[in-house]
N, C-alpha and C positions, 0 to 999 in steps of 0.2 A: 811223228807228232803232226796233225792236224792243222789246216788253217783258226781253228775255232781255238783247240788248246793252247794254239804258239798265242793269238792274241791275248787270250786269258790271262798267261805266263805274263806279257809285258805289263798289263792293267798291273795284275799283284808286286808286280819287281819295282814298279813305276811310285806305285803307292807306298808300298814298303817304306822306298829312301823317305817318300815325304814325311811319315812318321818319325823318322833320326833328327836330332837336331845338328844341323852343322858345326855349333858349335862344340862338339865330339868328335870331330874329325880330328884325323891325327895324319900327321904325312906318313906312308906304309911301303912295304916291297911284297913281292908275292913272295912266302916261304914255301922253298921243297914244289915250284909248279912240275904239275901235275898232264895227261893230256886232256885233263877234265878243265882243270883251270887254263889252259892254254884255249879250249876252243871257248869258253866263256870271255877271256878278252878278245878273242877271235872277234863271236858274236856281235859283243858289245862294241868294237871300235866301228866295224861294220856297220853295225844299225847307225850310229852317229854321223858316219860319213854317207850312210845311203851310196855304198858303194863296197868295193870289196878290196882288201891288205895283205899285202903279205908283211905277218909279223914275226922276229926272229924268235925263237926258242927262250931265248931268257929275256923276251919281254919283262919290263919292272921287276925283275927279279935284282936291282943291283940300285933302284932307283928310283924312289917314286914320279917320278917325271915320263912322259912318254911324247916323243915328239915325233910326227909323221909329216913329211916331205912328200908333196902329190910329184907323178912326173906331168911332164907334159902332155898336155891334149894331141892324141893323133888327129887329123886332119887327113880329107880326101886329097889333099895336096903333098902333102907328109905324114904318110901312115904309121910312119917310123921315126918320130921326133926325135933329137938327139939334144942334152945337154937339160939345165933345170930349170923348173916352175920356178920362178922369183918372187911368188907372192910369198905370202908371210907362213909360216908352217904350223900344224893345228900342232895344238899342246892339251896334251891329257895326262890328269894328276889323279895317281890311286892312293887315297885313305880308308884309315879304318876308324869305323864308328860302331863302338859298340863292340858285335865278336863279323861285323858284316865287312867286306872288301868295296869299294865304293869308287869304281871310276867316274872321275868326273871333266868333264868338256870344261877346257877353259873358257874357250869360245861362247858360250852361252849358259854353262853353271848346271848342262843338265847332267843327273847321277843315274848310274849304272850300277846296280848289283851284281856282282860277281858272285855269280853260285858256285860251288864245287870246290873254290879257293879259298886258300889259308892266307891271312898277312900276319908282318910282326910291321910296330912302328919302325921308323926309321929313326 
């Protein structure tokens, strides 16, 4: 995929959610993930953090809650930090609205489409 398509893809994913009303959301888990739907929340927590995750296998598969723990900043002083971030940890909630999986940033409320994924409510 392209620089042109991959933006195109975010315009339309972008716009998408804004036509759901939130008041349709429903709390969700991913059903039966997939490695389709594993790289779609892949993507998506990714693009939110403007950074890159490692997320485990049954991500929201058990829970609609998704909470990521950054580690510590390496430093040229300690390349190798050991022990944890103490700030506050990002929290992301995937519903379903409508027949769409929809994670969404607590942080700032913004919604992700999950292409390729199935949810049931929870």
């Amino acid at each position: 995929m392209n620089i042109k398509s991959t933006t195109m893809l975010a315009v339309l994913t972008l716009t998408a959610c804004q036509t759901m009303s939130a008041d349709q959301d429903q709390p969700a888990r991913i059903n039966e993930a997939t490695d389709a739907s594993r790289t779609a929340l892949q993507e998506a927590v990714n693009t939110a953090l403007h950074s890159s995750v490692m997320l485990a296998d049954d991500a929201l598969t058990k829970s609609s809650v998704l909470i990521v723990e950054l580690n510590p900043p390496a430093k040229i002083q300690n390349p190798n930090p050991q022990g944890r971030d103490m700030s506050r940890p990002i929290q992301f909630r995937l519903v379903l609205n409508q027949s769409a999986c929809i994670l969404i940033d607590q942080r700032d409320g913004s919604r992700y489409v999950l292409n390729d994924t199935t949810c049931i409510a929870e």
